[in-house]
C-alpha positions in Angstrom: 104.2 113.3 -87.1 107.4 114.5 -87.7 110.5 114.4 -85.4 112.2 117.8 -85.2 114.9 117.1 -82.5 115.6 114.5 -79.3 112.5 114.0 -77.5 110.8 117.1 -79.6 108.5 116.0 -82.5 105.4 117.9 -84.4 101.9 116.4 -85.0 100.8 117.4 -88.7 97.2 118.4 -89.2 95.0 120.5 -91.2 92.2 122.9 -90.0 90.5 123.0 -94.0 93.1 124.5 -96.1 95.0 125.2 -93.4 98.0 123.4 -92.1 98.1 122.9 -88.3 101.3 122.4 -86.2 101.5 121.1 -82.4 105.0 120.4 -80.6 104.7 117.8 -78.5 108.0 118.0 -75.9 108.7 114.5 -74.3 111.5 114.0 -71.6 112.7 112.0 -68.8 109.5 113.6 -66.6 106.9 113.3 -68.9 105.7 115.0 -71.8 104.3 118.0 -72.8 101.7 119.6 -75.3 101.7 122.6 -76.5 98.0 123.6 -78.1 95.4 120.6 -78.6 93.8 121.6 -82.6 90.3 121.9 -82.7 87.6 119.3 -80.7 88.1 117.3 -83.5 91.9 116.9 -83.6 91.9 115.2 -80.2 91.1 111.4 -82.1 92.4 112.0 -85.1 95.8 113.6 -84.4 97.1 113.5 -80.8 95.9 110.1 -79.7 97.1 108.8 -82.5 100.9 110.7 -82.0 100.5 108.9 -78.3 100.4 106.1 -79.4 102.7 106.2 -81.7 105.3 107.8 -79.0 103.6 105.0 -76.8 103.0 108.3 -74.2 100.1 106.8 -71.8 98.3 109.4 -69.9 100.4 109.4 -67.0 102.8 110.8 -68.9 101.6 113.8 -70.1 102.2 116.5 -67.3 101.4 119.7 -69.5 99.6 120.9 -71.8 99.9 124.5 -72.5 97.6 126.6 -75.0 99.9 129.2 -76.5 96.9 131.9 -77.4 92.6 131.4 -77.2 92.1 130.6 -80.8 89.6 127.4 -82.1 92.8 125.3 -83.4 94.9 125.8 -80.1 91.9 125.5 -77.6 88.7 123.1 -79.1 91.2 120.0 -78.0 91.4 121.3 -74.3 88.4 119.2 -72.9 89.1 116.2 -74.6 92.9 115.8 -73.9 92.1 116.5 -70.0 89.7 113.7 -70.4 91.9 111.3 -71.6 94.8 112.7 -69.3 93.2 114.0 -65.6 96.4 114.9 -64.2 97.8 116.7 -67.1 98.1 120.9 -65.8 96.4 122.9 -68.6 97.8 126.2 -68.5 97.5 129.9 -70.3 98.9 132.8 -70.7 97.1 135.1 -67.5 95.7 137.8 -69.4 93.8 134.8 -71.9 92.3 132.6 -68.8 89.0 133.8 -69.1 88.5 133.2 -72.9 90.3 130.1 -72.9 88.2 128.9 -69.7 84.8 129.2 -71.4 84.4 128.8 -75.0 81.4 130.8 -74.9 83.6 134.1 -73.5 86.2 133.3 -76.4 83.9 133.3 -79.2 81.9 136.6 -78.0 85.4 138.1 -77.4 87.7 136.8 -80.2 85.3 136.2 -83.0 82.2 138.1 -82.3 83.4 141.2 -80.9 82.2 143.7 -84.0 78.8 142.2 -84.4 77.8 146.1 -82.9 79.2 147.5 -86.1 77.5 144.9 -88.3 80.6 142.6 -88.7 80.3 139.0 -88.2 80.0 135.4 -89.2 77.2 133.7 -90.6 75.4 131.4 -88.1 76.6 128.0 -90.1 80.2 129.4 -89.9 79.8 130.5 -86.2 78.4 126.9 -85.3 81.5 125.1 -86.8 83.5 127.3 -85.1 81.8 126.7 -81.8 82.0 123.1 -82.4 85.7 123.6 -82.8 86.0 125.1 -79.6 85.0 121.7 -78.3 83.5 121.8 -74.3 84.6 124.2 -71.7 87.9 123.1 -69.5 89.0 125.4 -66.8 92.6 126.4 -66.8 94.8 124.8 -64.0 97.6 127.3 -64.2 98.5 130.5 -65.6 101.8 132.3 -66.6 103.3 135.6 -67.2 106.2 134.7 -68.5 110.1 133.8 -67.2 108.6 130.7 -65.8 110.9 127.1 -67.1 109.4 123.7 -66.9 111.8 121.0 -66.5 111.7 117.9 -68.6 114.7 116.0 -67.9 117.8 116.6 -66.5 119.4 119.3 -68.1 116.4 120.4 -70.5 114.4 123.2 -69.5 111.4 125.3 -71.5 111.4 128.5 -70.8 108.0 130.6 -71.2 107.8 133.4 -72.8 105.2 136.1 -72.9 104.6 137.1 -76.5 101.8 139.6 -76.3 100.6 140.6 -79.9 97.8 138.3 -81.0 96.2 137.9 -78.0 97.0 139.9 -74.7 98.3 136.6 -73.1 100.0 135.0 -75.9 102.8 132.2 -75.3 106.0 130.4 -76.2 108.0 127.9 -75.5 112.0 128.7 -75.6 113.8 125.5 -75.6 117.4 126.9 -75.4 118.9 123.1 -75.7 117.9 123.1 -79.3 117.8 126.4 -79.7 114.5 127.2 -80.9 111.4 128.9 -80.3 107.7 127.5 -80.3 105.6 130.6 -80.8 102.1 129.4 -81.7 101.2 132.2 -84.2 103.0 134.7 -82.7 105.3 135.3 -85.7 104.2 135.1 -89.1 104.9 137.0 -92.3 102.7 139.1 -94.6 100.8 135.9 -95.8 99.2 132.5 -94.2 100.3 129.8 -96.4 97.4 127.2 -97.0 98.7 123.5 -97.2 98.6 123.8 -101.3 
């Protein structure tokens, strides 16, 4: 885990090669999440940076998916698990996908098996396994909306259509940056070598 600013800190993982990033915001009102990983990233990374924030699961309010992809969805069922009360909440246009991980495979990874494009059954089950179980959405936005954290720090939403028709960010104006969950990237996708 690293700390990025006051009360702002990112938990380090890897998906494979792959490096995986997820901003965890924590204020005077609690704390919140933004993606969960795959399934699997639920014991091995964010209970862990819980603990070692010493955030109990009262004190996560939010946890917000930024876009229906495996490593910013799979965690959903498993964090709500561990934290009841905690809102999970989408973009409006990707409620459906990120809903039912069923719906978000056929529609985001499986959508040109017509035209003889797909993945191998062994690399579909992973990623089916990474999609952990179904958790229904609590909340959706559209963008504009803030979400208060303490006094004087507000996230702003932001609706960053592009990789998915719902796509989120987080604008945190106090620190002056913005959490965009794939929604900016350049012409390559470094891997963690």
């Amino acid at each position: 885990m690293k700390k990025l600013f006051d009360g702002v800190f990112l938990l380090e993982g890897q998906v494979g090669r792959r490096p995986l990033y997820l901003p965890l915001f924590h204020g005077d009102y609690g704390a919140l999440l933004l993606d969960t990983g795959c399934a699997e990233h639920v014991n091995s990374l964010i209970l862990p940076g819980f603990a070692d924030l010493d955030i109990s699961p009262a004190d996560l309010r939010f946890v917000i998916n930024t876009h229906p992809d495996t490593d910013h969805v799979g965690g959903n069922g498993g964090v709500k698990t561990w934290a009841p009360r905690a809102l999970l909440g989408c973009g409006d246009a990707d409620r459906e996908a990120i809903d039912d991980p069923e719906v978000l495979f056929r529609s985001r990874y499986d959508a040109y098996r017509p035209f003889g494009v797909f993945y191998s059954e062994e690399i579909a089950g992973n990623m089916k396994r990474d999609l952990g179980a179904a958790q229904p959405v609590d909340l959706t936005f559209r963008g504009g909306e803030r979400i208060r954290l303490s006094p004087g720090w507000d996230l702003e939403v932001l609706y960053l259509p592009g990789h998915s028709k719902g796509h989120l960010g987080l604008l945190d104006r106090r620190h002056r940056t913005l959490f965009g969950g794939d929604a900016i990237q350049g012409s390559v996708y470094l891997d963690v070598s």
